[in-house]
C-alpha positions as CSV (number, residue, x, y, z in Angstrom):
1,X,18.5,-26.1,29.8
2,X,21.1,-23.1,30.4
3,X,23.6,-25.0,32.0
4,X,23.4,-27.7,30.2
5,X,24.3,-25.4,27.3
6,X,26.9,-23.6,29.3
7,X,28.3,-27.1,29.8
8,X,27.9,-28.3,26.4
9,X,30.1,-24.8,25.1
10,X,32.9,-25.6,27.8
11,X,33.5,-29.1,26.4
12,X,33.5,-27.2,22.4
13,X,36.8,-25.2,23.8
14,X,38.0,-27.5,25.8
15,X,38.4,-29.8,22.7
16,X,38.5,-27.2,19.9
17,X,41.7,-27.1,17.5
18,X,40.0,-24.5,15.2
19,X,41.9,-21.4,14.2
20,X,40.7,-18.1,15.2
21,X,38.3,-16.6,12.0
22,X,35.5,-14.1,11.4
23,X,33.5,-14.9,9.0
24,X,30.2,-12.4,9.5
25,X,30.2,-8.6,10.9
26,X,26.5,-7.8,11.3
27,X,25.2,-4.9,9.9
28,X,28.1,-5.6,7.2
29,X,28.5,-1.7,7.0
30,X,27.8,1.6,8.6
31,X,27.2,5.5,7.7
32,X,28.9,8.7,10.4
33,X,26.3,11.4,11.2
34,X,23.5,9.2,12.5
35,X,21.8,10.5,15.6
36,X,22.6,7.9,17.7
37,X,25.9,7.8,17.6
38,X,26.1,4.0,18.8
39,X,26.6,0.6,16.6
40,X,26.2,-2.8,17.7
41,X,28.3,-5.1,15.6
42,X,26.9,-9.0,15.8
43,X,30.4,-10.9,15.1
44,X,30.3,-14.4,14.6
45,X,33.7,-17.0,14.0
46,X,35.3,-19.9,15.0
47,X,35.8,-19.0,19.1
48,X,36.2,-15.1,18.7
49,X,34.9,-14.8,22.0
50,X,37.8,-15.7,23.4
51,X,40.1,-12.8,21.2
52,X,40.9,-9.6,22.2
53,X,39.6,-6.6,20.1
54,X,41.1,-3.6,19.5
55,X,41.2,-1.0,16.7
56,X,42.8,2.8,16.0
57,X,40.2,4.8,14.2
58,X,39.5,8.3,14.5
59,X,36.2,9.4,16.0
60,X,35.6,5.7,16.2
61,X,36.0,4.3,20.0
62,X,34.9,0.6,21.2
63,X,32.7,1.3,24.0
64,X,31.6,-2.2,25.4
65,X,32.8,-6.1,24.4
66,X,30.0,-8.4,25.2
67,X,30.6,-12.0,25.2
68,X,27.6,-14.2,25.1
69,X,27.6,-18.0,26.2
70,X,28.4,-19.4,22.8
71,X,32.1,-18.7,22.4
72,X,31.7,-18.1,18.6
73,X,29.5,-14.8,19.5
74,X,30.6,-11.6,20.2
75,X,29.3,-7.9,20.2
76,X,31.1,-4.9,19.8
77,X,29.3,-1.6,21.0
78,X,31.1,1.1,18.7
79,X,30.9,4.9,19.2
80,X,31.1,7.1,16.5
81,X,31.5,10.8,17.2
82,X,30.8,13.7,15.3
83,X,34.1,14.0,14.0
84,X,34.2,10.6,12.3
85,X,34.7,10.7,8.7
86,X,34.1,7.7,6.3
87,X,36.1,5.2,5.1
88,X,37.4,1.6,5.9
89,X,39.2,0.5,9.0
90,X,40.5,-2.7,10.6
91,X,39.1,-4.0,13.7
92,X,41.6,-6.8,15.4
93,X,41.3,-9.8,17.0
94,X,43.8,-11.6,18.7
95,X,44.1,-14.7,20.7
96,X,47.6,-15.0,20.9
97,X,51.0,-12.5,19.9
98,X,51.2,-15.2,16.9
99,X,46.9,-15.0,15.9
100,X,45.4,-12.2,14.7
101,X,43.0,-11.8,12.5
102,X,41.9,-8.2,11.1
103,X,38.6,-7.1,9.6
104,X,38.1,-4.1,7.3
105,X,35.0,-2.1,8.6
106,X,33.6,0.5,6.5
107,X,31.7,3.7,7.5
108,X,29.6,5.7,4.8
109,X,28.2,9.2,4.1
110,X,24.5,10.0,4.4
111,X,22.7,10.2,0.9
112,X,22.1,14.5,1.4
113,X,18.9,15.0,3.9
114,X,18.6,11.4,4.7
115,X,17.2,11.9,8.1
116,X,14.4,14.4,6.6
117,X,13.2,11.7,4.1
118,X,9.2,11.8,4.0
119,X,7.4,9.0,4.3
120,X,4.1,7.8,3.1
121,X,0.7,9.5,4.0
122,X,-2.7,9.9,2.6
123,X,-1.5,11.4,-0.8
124,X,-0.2,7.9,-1.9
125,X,-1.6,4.7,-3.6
126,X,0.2,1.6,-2.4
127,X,0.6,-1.3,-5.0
128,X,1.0,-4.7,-2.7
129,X,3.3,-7.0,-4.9
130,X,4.6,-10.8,-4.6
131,X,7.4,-10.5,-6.0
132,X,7.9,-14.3,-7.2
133,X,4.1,-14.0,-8.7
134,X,4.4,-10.5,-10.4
135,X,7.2,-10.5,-13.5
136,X,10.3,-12.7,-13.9
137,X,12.4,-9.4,-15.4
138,X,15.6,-12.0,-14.9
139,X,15.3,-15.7,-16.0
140,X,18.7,-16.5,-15.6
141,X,18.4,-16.1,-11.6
142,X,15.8,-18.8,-11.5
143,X,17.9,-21.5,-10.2
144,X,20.8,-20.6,-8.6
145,X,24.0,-23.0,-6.5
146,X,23.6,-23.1,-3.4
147,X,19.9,-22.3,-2.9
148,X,17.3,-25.5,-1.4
149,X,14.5,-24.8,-3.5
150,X,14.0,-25.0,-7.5
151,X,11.9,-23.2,-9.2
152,X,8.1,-24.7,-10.6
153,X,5.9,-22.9,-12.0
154,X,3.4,-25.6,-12.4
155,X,3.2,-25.5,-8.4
156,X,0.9,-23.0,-6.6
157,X,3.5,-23.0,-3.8
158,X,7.1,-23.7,-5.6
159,X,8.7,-20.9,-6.8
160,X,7.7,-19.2,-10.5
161,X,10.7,-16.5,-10.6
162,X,9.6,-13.2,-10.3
163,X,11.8,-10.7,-9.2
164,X,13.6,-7.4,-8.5
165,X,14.2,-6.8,-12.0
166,X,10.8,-7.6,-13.2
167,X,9.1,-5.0,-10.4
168,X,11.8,-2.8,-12.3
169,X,10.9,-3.1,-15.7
170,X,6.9,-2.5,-14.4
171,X,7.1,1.0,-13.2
172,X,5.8,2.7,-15.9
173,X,2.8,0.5,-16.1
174,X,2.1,1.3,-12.0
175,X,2.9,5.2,-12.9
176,X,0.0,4.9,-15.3
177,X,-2.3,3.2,-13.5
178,X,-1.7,6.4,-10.7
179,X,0.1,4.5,-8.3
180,X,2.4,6.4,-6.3
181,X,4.4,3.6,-4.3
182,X,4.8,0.3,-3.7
183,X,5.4,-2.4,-1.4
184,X,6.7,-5.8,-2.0
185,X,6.3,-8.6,0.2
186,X,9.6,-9.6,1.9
187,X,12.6,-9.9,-0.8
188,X,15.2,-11.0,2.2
189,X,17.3,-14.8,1.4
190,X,14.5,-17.6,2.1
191,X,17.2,-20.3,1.5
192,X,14.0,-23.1,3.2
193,X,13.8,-26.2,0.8
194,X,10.3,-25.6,0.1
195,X,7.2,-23.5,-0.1
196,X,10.0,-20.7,-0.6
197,X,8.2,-17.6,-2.2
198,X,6.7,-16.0,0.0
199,X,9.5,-14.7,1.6
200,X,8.4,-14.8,5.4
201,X,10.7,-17.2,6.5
202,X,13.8,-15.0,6.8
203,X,17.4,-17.1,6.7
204,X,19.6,-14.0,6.2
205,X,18.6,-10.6,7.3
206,X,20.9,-8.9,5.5
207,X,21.0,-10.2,1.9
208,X,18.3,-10.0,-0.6
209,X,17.6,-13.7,-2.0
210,X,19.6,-14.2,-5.3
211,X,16.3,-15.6,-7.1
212,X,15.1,-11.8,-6.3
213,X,18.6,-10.5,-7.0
214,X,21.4,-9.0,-5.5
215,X,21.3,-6.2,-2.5
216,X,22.2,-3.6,-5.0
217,X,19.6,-4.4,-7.7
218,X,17.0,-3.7,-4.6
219,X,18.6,-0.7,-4.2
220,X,18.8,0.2,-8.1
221,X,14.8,-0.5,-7.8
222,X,14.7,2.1,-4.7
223,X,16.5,4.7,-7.3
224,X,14.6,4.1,-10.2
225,X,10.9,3.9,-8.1
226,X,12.1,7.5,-6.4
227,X,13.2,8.6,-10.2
228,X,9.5,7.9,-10.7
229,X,8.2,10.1,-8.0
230,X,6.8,7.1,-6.5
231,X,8.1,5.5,-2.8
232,X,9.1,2.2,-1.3
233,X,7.6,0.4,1.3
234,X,9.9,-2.4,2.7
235,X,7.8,-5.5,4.3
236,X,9.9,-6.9,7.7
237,X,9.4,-9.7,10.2
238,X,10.4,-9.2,13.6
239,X,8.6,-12.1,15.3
240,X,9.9,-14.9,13.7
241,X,12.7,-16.3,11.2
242,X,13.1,-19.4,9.0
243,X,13.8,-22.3,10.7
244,X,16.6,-22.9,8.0
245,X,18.1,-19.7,8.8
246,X,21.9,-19.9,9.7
247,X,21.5,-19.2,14.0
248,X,19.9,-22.3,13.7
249,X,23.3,-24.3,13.3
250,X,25.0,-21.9,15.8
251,X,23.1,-19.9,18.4
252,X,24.1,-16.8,20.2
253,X,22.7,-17.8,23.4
254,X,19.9,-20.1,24.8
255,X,17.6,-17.5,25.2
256,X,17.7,-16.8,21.5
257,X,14.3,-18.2,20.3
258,X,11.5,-18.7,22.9
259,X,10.6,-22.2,23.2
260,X,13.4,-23.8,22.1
261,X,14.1,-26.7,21.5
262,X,10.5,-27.8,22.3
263,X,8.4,-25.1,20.1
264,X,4.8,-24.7,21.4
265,X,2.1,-23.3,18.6
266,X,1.0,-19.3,19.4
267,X,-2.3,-19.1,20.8
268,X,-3.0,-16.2,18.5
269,X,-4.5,-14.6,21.7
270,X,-3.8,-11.2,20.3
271,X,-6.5,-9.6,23.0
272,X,-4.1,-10.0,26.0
273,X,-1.8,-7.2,24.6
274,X,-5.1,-4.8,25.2
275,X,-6.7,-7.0,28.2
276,X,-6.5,-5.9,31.9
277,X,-8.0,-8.9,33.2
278,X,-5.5,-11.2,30.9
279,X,-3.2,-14.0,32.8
280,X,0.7,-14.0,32.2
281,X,0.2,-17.6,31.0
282,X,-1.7,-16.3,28.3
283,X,0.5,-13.4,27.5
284,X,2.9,-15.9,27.4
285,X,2.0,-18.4,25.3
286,X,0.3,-16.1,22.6
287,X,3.7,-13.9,22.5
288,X,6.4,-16.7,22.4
289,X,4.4,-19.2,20.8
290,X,5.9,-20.1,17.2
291,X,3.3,-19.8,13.9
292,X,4.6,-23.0,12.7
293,X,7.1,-25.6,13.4
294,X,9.4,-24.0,10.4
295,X,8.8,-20.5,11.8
296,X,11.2,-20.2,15.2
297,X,10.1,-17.6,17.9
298,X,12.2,-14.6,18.4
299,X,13.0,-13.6,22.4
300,X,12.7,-10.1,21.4
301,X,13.1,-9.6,25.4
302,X,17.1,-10.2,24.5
303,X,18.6,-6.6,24.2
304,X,20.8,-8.4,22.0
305,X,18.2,-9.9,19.7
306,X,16.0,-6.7,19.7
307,X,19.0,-4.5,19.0
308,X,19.7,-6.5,16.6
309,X,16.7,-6.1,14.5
310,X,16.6,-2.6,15.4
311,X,19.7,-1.9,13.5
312,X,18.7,-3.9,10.6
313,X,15.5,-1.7,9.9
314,X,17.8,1.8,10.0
315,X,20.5,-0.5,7.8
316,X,18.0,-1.0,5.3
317,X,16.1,2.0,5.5
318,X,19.5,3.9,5.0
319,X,20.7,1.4,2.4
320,X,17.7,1.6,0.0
321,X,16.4,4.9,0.8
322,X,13.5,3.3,2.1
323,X,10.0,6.1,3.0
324,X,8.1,3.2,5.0
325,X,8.3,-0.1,6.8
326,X,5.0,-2.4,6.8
327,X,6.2,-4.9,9.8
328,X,4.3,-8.2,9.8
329,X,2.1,-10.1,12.8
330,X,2.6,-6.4,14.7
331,X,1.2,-8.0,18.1
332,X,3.3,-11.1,18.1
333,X,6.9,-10.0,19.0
334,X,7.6,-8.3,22.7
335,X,5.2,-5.1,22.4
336,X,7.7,-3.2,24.7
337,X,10.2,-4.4,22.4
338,X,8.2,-2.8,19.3
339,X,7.7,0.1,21.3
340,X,11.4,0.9,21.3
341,X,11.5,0.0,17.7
342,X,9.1,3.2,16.9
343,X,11.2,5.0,19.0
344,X,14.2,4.6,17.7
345,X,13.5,4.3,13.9
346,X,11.3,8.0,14.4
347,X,14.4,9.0,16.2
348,X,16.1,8.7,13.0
349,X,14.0,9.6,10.6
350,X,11.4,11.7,12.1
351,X,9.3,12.1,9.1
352,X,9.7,8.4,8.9
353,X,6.2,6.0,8.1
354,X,5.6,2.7,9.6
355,X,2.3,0.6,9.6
356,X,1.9,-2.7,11.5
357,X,-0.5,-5.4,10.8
358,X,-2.9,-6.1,13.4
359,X,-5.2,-8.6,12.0
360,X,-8.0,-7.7,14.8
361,X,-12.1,-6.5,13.4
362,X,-12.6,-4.6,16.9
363,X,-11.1,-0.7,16.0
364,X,-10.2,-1.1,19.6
365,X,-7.6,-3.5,19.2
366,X,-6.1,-1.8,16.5
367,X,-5.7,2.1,18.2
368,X,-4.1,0.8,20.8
369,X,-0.9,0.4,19.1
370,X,-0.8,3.5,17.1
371,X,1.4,6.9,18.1
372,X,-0.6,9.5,19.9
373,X,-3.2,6.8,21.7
374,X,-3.4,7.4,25.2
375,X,-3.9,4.0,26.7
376,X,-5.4,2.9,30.2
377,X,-2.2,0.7,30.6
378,X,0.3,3.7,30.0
379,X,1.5,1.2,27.1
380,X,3.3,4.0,24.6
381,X,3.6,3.3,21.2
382,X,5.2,5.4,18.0
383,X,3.8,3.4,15.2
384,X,2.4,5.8,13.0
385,X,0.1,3.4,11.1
386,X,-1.8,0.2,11.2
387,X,-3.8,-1.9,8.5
388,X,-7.6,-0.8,8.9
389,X,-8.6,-4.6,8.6
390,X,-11.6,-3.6,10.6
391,X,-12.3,-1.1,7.6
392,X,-12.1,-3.8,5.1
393,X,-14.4,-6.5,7.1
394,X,-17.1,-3.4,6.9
395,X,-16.4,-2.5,2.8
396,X,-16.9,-6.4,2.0
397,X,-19.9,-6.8,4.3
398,X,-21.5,-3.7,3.1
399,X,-21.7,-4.5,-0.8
400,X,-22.8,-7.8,0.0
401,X,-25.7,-7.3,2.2
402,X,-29.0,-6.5,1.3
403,X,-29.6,-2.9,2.0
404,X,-31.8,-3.0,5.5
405,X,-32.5,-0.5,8.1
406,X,-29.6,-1.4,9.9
407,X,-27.2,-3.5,6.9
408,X,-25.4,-3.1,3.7
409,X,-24.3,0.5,3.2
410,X,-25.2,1.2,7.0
411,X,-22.5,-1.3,7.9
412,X,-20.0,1.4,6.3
413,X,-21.5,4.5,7.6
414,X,-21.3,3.1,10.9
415,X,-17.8,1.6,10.7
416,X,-16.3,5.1,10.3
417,X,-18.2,6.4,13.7
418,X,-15.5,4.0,15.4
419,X,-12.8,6.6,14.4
420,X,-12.6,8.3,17.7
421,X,-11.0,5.4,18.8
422,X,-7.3,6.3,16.7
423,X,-4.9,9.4,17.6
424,X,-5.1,9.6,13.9
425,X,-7.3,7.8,11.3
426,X,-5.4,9.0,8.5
427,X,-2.3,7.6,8.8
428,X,-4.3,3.8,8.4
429,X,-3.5,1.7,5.5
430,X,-7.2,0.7,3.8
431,X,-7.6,-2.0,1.6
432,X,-10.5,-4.1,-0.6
433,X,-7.8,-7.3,-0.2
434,X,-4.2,-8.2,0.4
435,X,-1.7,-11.4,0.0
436,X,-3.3,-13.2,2.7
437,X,-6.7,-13.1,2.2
438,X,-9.5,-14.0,-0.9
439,X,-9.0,-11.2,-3.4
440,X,-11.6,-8.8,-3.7
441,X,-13.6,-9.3,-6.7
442,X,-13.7,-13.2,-5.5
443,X,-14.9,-11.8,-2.3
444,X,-17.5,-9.9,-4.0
445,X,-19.1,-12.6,-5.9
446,X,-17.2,-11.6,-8.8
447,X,-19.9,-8.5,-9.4
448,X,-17.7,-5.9,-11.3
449,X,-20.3,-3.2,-10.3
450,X,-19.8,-3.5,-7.0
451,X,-15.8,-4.0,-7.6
452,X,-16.1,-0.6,-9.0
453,X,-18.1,1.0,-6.1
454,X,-15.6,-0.3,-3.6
455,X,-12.4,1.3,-5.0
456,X,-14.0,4.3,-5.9
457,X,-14.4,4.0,-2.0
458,X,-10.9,3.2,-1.2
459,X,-9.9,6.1,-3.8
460,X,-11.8,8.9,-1.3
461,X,-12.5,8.2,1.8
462,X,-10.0,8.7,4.7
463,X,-6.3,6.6,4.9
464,X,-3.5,5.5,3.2
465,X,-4.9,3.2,-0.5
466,X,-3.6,0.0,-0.9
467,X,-4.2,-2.3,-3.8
468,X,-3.0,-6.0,-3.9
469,X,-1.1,-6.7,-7.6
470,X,-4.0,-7.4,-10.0
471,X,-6.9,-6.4,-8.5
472,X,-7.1,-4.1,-11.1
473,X,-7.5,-7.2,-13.8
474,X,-10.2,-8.6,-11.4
475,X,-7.6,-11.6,-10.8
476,X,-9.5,-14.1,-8.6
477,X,-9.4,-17.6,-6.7
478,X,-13.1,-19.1,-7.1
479,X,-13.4,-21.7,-4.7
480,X,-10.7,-21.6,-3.1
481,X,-9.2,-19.2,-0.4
482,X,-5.3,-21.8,-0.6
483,X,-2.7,-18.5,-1.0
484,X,-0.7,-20.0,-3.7
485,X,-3.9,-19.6,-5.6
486,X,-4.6,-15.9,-4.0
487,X,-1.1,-15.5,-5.2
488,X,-1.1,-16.2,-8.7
489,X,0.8,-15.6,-11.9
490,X,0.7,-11.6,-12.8
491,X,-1.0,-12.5,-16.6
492,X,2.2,-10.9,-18.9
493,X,5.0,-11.5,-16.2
494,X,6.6,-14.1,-18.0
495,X,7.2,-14.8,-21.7
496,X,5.1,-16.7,-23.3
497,X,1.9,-15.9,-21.7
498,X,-0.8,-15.6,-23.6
499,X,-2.8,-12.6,-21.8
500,X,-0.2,-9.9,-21.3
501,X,-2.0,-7.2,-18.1
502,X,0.8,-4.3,-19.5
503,X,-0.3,-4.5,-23.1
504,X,-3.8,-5.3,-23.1
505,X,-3.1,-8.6,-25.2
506,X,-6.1,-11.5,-24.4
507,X,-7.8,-8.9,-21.3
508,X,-11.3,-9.4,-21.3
509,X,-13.7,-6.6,-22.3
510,X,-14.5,-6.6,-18.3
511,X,-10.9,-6.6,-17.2
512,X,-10.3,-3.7,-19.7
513,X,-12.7,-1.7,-18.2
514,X,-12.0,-2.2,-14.7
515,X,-8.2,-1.3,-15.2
516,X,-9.0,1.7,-17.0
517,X,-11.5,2.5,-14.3
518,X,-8.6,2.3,-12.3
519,X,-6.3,4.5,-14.4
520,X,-8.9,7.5,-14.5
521,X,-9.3,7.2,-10.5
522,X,-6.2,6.8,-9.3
523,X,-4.5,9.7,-11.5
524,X,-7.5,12.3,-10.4
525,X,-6.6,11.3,-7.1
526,X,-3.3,11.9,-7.5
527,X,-3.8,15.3,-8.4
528,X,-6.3,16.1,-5.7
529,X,-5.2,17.3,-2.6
530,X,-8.7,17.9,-1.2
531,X,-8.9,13.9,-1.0
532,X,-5.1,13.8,0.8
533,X,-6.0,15.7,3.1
534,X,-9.2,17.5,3.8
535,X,-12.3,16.7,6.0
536,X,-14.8,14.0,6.1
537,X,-18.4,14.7,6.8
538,X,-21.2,11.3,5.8
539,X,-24.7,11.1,5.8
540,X,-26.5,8.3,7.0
541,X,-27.5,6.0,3.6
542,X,-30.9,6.1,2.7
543,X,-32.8,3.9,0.1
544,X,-29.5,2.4,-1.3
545,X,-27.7,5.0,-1.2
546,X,-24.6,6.4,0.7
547,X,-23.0,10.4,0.1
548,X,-20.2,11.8,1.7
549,X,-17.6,14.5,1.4
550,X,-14.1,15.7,1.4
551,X,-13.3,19.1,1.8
552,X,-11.2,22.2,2.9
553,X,-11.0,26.0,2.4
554,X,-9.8,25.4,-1.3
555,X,-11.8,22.6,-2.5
556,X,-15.3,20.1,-1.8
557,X,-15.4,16.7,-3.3
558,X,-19.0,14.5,-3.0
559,X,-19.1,10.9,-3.7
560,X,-22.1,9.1,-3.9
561,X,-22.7,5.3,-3.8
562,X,-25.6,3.7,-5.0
563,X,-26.2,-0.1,-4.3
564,X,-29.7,0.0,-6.3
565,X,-29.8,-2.2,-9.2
566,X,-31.9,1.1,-10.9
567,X,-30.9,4.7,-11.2
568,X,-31.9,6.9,-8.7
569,X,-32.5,10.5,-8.4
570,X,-31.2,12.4,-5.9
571,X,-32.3,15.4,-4.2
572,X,-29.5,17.0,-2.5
573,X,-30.9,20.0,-0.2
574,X,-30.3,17.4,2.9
575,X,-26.4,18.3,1.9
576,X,-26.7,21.8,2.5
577,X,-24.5,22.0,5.2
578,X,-21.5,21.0,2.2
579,X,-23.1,22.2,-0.6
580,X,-24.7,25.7,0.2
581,X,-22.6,27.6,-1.5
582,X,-22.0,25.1,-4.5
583,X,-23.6,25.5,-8.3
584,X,-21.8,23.1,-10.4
585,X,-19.7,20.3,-10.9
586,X,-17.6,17.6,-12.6
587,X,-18.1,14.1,-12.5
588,X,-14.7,12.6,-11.9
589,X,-15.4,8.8,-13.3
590,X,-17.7,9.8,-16.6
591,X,-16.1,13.1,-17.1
592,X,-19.6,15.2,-17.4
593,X,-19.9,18.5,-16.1
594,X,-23.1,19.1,-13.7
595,X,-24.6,22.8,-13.9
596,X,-27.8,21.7,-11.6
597,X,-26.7,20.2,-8.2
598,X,-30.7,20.0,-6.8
599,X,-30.9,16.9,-8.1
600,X,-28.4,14.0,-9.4
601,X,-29.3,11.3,-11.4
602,X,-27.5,8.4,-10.4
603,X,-26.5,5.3,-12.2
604,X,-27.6,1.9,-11.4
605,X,-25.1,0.2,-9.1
606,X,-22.4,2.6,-9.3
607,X,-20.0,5.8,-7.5
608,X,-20.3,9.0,-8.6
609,X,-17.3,11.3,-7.9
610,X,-17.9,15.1,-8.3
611,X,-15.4,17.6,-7.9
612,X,-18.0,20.6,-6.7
613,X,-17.5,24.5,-7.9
């Protein structure tokens, strides 16, 4: 297949009468004073392989020309010292003393501390957003020339509009609720002619999709969610792209995608990443196997791929001022190839966060990608986080099954002993639901009780919060787990609606009280430290009912959980080891104050939350 695609190029410039051009420079811009002082420019045009490049910059030097087997491909390895200063510059290409074409580079200044930027940790509440299903802020960008797919709201998988602008105009309602970041699902061009909005068919990698916006109203967002206090959490895709995307018309190189032309489904294997015993055939297969036919394989085994996307995270992490990265199907792409990802992004931004999605149940599975985990392969990795999915198997199963000896409640006592499996439990993302699975309160048998018990959960045990967009309306999909139904409408998003979530407007009483529930939880943990970042000590549920603790040298926090469908009364001298020295308290959710700890009484199918004294 090489040579015949060797062969196939000679004949293109054999016969080509096309004039010399550029017409992309990948990443379209730079910044001086990052640590590594190397850039990669991706340039793509009309036989520009066959030019000679020169340009006369100061502190700018090319270092290497690399010329791939598609003459319309070249990349420039640029060094920029110390004593670079920003500003625009030409870079020139000429085939001939008559044809040159010039290109106008640009080099930026750092926003002030940029490498010192601090990224998410246990003191923040994510908000998961769609952003085509939350709020169309901008219905003018709808439709717009040149893009495949229409928009059609009466279709669960077309396109309904939301957008940048909408996420925009919301922030005050997330600021209220006691969010304290969010993170959208990808906002990249998905110019695919249908089933569009999700955004996880990349066919640009550096432009935001103009039914989102532009590239500047994403950063606009970045500025106005960091006005806020609140951070941004960028969703990426480094395994696959859009089978509309533009390579597809013009490929670097044949090694480009993996399997290609002749894609081969993924096994979904995920296990042979972990496995000693596992065969390179199934390494193989699972690794460079495609999701779907619209969804080509990345080779990120090509420095010049992986480099690539490399330098796309740091453009777009300096660009919006990004404090994290969630980076979709984590165990897909080449895992050395992620490895050196962590690395470099942390080399950048030390402070940097980073969580990957490892859709696995075994805790195993999951610690084995995380920074610090010392694994029996040697594998090194410096992803800081990873989606606690086994976490959120345990939470669902617990509140569903019948309290046993050895089920409901025990389910999550027992999950947590599983934590001496991660280099650091604290940096994982937890989560009752997300944009891929049934949503929570669905999942729960729509039982609002136990909705309740299961953030108040998620509000104070260990890990990074993150709620899926309208979880806090107890939006649902009965019978049905399709994910344009999973992903539905934000009620009050558009114009017109009839039940508006930001004013209240046509909520049930039920829906009311759940968001509120939210609002109180969410803003006492946001003022809580103890909760951010303080111990964990649980005892083992007993009739119904499970209690734990956070605490540290300036602070004790007890949550208690009761599955009973009766109150219960609660003698607490078993807690001594936490509570010795305590003799009063305030409960968080019904705002009570508590001056005799011996014994709570605790409300039928509910959390309790007391802040201890």
């Amino acid at each position: 297949m090489r040579k015949l695609y060797s062969f196939l190029i000679g004949i293109a410039l054999s016969i080509s009468t096309f004039a010399l051009n550029v017409d992309r420079v990948e990443p379209t811009f730079w910044w001086v004073g990052m640590k590594n002082p190397t850039v990669q420019l991706m340039v793509h045009g009309q036989e520009i392989a066959g030019s000679e490049i020169s340009l006369n910059y100061p502190g700018v030097k090319i270092k290497t020309i690399s010329r791939q087997e598609n003459p319309n491909y070249v990349f420039i390895d640029l060094v920029i010292s110390s004593e670079a200063q920003a500003g625009t510059f030409p870079i020139q290409f000429r085939k001939s003393k008559k044809e040159v074409v010039s290109y106008t580079y640009e080099l930026k200044n750092r926003e002030p501390n940029s490498a010192n930027r601090k990224g998410f940790d246990a003191s923040d509440v994510i908000y998961l957003i769609t952003p085509d299903r939350f709020v169309n802020g901008n219905p003018a960008n709808d439709a717009v020339t040149g893009m495949k797919e229409l928009p059609n709201r009466t279709d669960k998988n077309g396109r309904h509009g939301g957008d940048i602008q909408g996420i925009k105009n919301s922030l005050d309602y997330l600021s209220g609720l006691g969010f304290t970041s969010v993170w959208l699902n990808p906002v990249l061009e998905n110019n695919m002619t249908q089933v569009s909005y999700h955004g996880y068919s990349t066919t640009d990698f550096y432009k935001v999709d103009p039914r989102y916006g532009t590239n500047e109203e994403y950063r606009e967002l970045g500025k106005a969610i960091h006005q806020k206090g609140m951070k941004l959490m960028m969703d990426m895709i480094f395994n696959h792209i859009g089978s509309e995307h533009w390579w597809m018309s013009d490929m670097p190189s044949a090694g480009w995608l993996n399997f290609y032309p002749e894609f081969k489904i993924t096994s979904h294997r995920r296990t042979v990443n972990q496995d000693p015993y596992a065969s390179e055939a199934d390494k193989k297969v699972m690794a460079d196997g495609w999701f779907v036919p619209s969804m080509p394989d990345m080779n990120q085994r090509n420095p010049f791929l992986m480099n690539y996307l490399i330098q796309n995270s740091i453009w777009w992490t300096e660009y919006l001022g990004l404090d994290g990265i969630r980076m979709d199907t984590y165990p897909y792409p080449d895992k050395f190839g992620m490895a050196e990802w962590t690395r470099r992004m942390l080399e950048e931004y030390p402070d940097f966060y980073m969580v990957g999605e490892e859709w696995a149940m075994n805790p195993a599975t999951v610690a084995y990608w995380q920074k610090g985990k010392i694994n029996q392969d040697g594998y090194v990795s410096e992803l800081p986080g990873l989606m606690d999915f086994p976490l959120n198997n345990a939470v669902v199963k617990s509140l569903k099954d019948p309290e046993t000896w050895g089920g409901g409640l025990v389910t999550l006592y027992e999950a947590l002993s599983n934590d001496f499996l991660y280099a650091n439990p604290n940096d994982l993302v937890i989560f009752p639901d997300n944009h891929d699975m049934s949503r929570f309160y669905t999942q729960l048998g729509e039982n609002t009780d136990l909705l309740k018990i299961g953030i108040a959960y998620y509000a104070t045990t260990r890990g990074i919060p993150q709620i899926f967009y309208g979880t806090e309306i107890l939006m649902s999909n009965p019978g049905t787990d399709e994910h344009g139904i999973i992903r539905s409408d934000f009620p009050g998003g558009w114009n017109g609606d009839q039940v508006n979530a930001f004013t209240g407007t046509g909520l049930t009483e039920k829906q009311k009280q759940v968001q509120d529930y939210f609002r109180k939880v969410l803003n006492w943990r946001k003022t809580s430290p103890v909760v951010h970042n303080g111990k964990l000590k649980h005892f083992a549920p007993v009739d119904g009912i499970y209690v734990y603790f956070r605490y540290n040298v300036s602070g004790k926090v007890m949550v208690v959980l009761n599955k009973n469908s009766v109150a219960k009364n609660l003698e607490t001298n078993r807690f001594s080891e936490v509570m010795a020295n305590c003799t009063s308290g305030i409960e968080i959710i019904s705002g009570k104050s508590l001056t005799d700890l011996k014994m709570l009484n605790v409300p039928a199918m509910s959390a309790m939350i007391i802040e201890l004294k």
